[in-house]
N, C-alpha and C positions, 0 to 999 in steps of 0.2 A: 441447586444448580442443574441436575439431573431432569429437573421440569423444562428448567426455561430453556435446556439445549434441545429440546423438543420441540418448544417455539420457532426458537430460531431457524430449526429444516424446516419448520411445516409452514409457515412465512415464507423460506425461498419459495416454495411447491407455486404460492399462488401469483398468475399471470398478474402483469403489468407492476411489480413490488417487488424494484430493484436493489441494492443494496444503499442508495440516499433514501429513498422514505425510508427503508427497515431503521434504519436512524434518526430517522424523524420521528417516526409511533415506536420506537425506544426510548428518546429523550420525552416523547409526549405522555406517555402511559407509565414510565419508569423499567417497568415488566413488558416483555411480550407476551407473558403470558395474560396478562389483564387485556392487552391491546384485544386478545385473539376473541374473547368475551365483550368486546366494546361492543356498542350501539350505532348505528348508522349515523346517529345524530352527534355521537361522540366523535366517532371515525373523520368527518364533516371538519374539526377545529382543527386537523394535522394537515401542514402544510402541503400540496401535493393533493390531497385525497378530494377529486370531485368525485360526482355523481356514478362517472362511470365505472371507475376504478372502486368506488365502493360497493357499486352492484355487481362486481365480479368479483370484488371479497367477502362477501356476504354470501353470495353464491356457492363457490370455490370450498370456503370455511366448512360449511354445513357438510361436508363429503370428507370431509378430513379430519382423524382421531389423530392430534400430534402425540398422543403415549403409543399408541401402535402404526402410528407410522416409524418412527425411530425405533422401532424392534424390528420392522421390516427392511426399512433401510439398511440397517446395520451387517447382514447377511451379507448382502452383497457389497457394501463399503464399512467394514468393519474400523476403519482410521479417519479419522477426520477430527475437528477442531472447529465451535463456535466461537461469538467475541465471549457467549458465555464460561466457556474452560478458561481455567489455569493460566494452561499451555499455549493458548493462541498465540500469537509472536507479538510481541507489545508493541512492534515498529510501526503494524497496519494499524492501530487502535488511533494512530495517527490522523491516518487519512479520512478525507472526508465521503468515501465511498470503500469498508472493508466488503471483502468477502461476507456472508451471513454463515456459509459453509466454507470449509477449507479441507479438501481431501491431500492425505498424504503416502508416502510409500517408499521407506528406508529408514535410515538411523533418525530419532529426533534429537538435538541438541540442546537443554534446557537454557544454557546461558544464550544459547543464540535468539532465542524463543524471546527470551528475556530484553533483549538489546544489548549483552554485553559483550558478547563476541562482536565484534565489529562486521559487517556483510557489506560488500561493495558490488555494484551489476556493471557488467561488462558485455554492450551489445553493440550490432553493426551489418552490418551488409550481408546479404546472403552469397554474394558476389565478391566475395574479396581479394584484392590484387594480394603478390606474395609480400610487400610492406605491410598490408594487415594485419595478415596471418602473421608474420614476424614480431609482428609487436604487441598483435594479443598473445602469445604464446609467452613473451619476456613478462609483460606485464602480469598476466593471470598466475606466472608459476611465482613471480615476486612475490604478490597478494599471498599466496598457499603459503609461503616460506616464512611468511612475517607474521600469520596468526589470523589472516583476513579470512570468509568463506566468500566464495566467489559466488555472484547469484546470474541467472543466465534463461534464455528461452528456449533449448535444446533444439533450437533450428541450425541448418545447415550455416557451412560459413563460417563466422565471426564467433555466434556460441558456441559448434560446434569447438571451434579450435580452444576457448574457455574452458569450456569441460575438460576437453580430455586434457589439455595444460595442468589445469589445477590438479587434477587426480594422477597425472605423471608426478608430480612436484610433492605428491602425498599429501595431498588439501583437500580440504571437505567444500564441497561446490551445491548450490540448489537451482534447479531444473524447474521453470515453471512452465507448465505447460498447456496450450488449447484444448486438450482432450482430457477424458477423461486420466488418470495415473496409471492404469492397466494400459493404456495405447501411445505406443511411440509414432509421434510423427514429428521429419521423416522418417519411411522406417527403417534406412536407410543408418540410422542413429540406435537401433533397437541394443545393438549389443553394447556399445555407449550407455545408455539408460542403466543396463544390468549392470555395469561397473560403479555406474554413478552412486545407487541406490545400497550400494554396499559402504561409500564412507559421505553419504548423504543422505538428498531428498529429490524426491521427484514431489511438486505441488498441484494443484490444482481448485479451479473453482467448479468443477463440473465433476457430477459423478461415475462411477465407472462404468464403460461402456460408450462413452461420448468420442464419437468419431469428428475425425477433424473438419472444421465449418469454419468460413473466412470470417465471420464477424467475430468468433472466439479468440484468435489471435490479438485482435489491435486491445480489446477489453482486456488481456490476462498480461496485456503491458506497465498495466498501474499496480499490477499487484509485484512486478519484479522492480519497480521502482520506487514501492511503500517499504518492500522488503530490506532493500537497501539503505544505508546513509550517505551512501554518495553512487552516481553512476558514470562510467565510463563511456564514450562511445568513438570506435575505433573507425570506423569509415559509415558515410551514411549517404545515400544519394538524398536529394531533398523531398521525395513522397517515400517515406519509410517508413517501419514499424519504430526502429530505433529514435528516429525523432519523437514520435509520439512519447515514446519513453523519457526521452530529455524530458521534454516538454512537462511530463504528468511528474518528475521530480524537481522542477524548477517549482512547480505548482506546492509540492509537500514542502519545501524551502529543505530540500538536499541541493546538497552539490554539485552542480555536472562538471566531468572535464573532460576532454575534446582532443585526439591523436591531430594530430597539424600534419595538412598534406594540400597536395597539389593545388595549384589554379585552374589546372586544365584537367584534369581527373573527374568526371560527376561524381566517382565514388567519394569528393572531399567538400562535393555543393553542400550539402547539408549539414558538414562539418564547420565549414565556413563564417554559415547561416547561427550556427549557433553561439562561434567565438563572439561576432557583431555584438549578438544581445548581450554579452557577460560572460558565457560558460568559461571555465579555466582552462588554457592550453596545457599541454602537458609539453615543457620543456627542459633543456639540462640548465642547472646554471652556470655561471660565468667562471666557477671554479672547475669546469670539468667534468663536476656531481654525474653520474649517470640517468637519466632521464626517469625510468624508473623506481631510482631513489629517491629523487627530487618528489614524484612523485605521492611515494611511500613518505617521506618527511611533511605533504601536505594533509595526505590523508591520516597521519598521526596526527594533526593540530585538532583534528575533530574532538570535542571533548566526548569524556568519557561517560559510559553508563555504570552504574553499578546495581544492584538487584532492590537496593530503597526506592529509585529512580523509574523503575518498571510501571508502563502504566499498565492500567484495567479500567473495564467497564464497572468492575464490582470489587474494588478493593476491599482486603479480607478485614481493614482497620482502618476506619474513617479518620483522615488527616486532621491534626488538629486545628480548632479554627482562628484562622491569622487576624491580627488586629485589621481594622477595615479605615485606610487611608482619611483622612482628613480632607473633605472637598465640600464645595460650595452645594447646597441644597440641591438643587437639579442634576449636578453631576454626580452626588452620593445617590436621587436616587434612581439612576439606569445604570452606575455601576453595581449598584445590588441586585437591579432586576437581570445582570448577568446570570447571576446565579454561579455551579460550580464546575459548571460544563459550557461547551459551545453552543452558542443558541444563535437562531435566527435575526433577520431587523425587525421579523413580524411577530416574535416570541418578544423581543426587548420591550417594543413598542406597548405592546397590549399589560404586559408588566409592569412598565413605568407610568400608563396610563397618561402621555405625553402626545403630542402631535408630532408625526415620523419624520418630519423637516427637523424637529428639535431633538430628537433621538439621534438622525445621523449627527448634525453638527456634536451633540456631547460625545459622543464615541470617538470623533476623530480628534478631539480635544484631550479622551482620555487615551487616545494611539500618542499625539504627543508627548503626555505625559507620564508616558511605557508604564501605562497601569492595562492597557487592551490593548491586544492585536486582531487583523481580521485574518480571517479562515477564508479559504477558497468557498464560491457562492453563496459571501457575503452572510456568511457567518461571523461571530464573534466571542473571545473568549479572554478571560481575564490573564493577565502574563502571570 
C-alpha cells in the first residue's frame, strides 16, 4: 500500500490528470503504480488520454521518482490520505471525482472516516441576513447535540456561524478548505480555524502553502458535499458557491434541504430555485414539532452505516461472490461485462463486444430491472 500511495501523489504532480482520469488509469491498470510504467500505446485505451495529454505524461513521468518524491513531500505535508490508505473517508470513494491527495490538520475521527458517524454540510451566503445566521446557529448546534459532525467551507458568513455553532454546542465540525491546511482564508477566520482544529479537522486538496485562488474555491465544493450525506443550505443568491454545492450533492444522490425564505430577498433566489427541482424544505410540522427537530427526525431516516458497509478501493477481503441473476443471453452478457466496479459505456461496450445502440438499450433494461444504476458521466455500476 505504501508503493501505490506514492503513485497516487506522483500522478496528482503531473499537469492535465485530474482526479476523473486518476480513476480511469485506476480502473484501467487496476494499480497506479502499473499505470505509471505503461506504454504510450497502453496509455492510448484509457478513456480521456489523447495524444497530448500522453506526451505531457510521458514527459512529466521521466522527471519524477514517486519513492522519493513522497519522502519529500512529506516534510513539508506530513498528514494527508490517498483513496490508497485505510483511513481515507469511505463517503468520497463515492464520488465520481475523489481527491487523489487529501491533506489534513486536527483530530482524525476513524468512525467518521468510515461513514458511520453521520456528517451533514451546512452552507450559504457570504452575506447573510440576521434570519440566516439565526437558523444556522439553531440548526448547526442541533446537529453537534444529536451526534451529527457538521461539514462546512470556513468562509465568512453562513460557515462561519457553522463552525463556531457546532463547537460552542461541543461538536466536532470539518473545514474544507481552498488553500492549502496551514492558510486560513478569510483570515479573518484564523483564530476560528485554531479552535476548530482542536475538536476537528481542517481538509484540503492542495498542499501547504497554497494561497487562496478563485478557481480553488468553487472545486473544493464537491469534496464538502461528497463528505457529507446530506447538505443543508441556509440562504443562497442564485450565482453561488452554495448552489454549486447542492447541485454537486444532488449529483452523488445525497439529500439537499433548503431554509424557506423570502420572495423578495435574493438572499432566498437560489433557495427557491432549488425547492422547484425537489430539494426538501425544512419545515415545522402540523403538531408544533420545532423545525429543527423535524428536521433531525428526517435526517435520522438516512439509513445507517456500519463499519461491514465501509467502502474501499482495496478491500482488505474480497466479498464473496453472489450468485449471478437469471437473464436472457444478451442481458447476462453486459451485465457481466459490468464487472465489480463502475465502468464506463465504452469500457461495457468493448467487453460485451456488442454494438453501443444494444448496450445502452440492455442497461436501461437492466436500471428497470434494479439490477444497474447509472453513475454521473454516464458511468454504470451493478446495484
Amino acid at each position: 500500500m505504501l508503493e501505490e500511495r506514492a503513485y497516487w501523489l506522483a500522478w496528482s504532480q503531473i499537469n492535465g490528470i485530474g482526479p476523473i482520469l486518476l480513476q480511469r488509469l485506476h480502473q484501467h491498470f487496476k494499480t497506479l503504480a502499473d499505470a505509471w510504467t505503461a506504454k504510450s500505446v497502453d496509455l492510448m485505451l484509457v478513456e480521456g488520454f489523447g495524444k497530448q495529454v500522453i506526451d505531457t505524461t510521458v514527459q512529466e513521468r521521466s522527471k519524477l521518482n514517486p519513492e522519493e518524491f513522497i519522502e519529500q513531500h512529506i516534510i513539508k505535508n506530513p498528514c494527508f490520505w490517498t483513496p490508497a490508505d485505510k483511513d481515507y473517508p469511505s463517503l468520497l470513494l463515492e464520488i465520481p471525482s475523489p481527491p487523489p491527495v487529501l491533506y489534513y490538520r486536527g483530530l482524525v475521527d476513524v468512525k467518521e472516516n468510515q461513514g458511520i458517524t453521520p456528517t451533514v454540510a451546512i452552507v450559504g451566503t457570504r452575506s447573510p441576513s440576521e434570519y440566516g445566521r439565526r437558523w444556522t446557529r439553531k440548526i448547526s448546534a442541533a446537529l453537534a447535540t444529536n451526534g451529527f459532525t457538521v461539514v462546512s467551507g470556513l468562509a465568512a458568513g453562513i460557515d462561519t456561524e457553522a463552525h463556531t455553532s457546532c463547537l460552542e454546542a461541543g461538536g466536532r465540525t470539518l473545514a474544507v478548505l481552498g488553500t492549502g491546511v496551514d492558510i486560513v482564508y478569510p483570515q479573518s477566520n484564523e483564530r476560528l480555524c485554531d479552535r476548530l482544529v482542536q475538536q476537528g479537522l481542517a481538509i484540503s486538496e492542495y498542499p501547504a502553502g497554497t494561497q487562496p485562488n478563485k478557481t480553488n474555491f468553487p472545486r473544493r465544493n464537491r469534496i464538502i458535499a461528497g463528505l457529507s450525506r446530506a447538505t443543508i443550505v441556509i440562504e443562497a443568491p442564485q450565482k453561488s458557491g452554495a448552489l454549486i454545492t447542492a447541485y454537486q450533492a444532488n449529483e452523488f444522490c445525497r439529500d439537499v434541504y433548503v431554509l424557506t425564505g423570502r420572495l423578495d430577498d435574493e438572499r432566498s433566489f437560489g433557495c427557491l430555485e432549488l425547492l422547484s427541482k425537489g430539494a426538501h424544505p425544512i419545515l415545522p410540522n402540523r403538531d408544533r414539532q420545532s423545525s429543527e427537530d423535524r428536521l433531525l427526525e428526517m435526517l435520522g431516516a438516512m439509513p445507517k452505516l456500519d463499519s461491514a458497509q465501509q467502502l474501499s478501493l482495496f478491500p482488505a477481503n474480497p466479498a464473496p461472490e453472489r450468485q449471478e441473476p437469471l437473464l436472457d443471453a444478451e442481458l447476462a452478457v453486459v451485465f457481466k461485462a459490468l464487472g465489480s466496479g463502475p465502468s464506463s459505456l465504452d469500457t461495457i461496450v468493448e467487453a460485451a463486444g456488442l454494438e453501443p445502440g444494444t448496450v445502452s438499450g440492455i442497461l436501461l433494461q437492466l436500471e428497470l430491472l434494479g439490477l444497474v444504476s447509472q453513475l454521473p458521466g454516464m458511468r454504470y455500476q451493478r446495484c
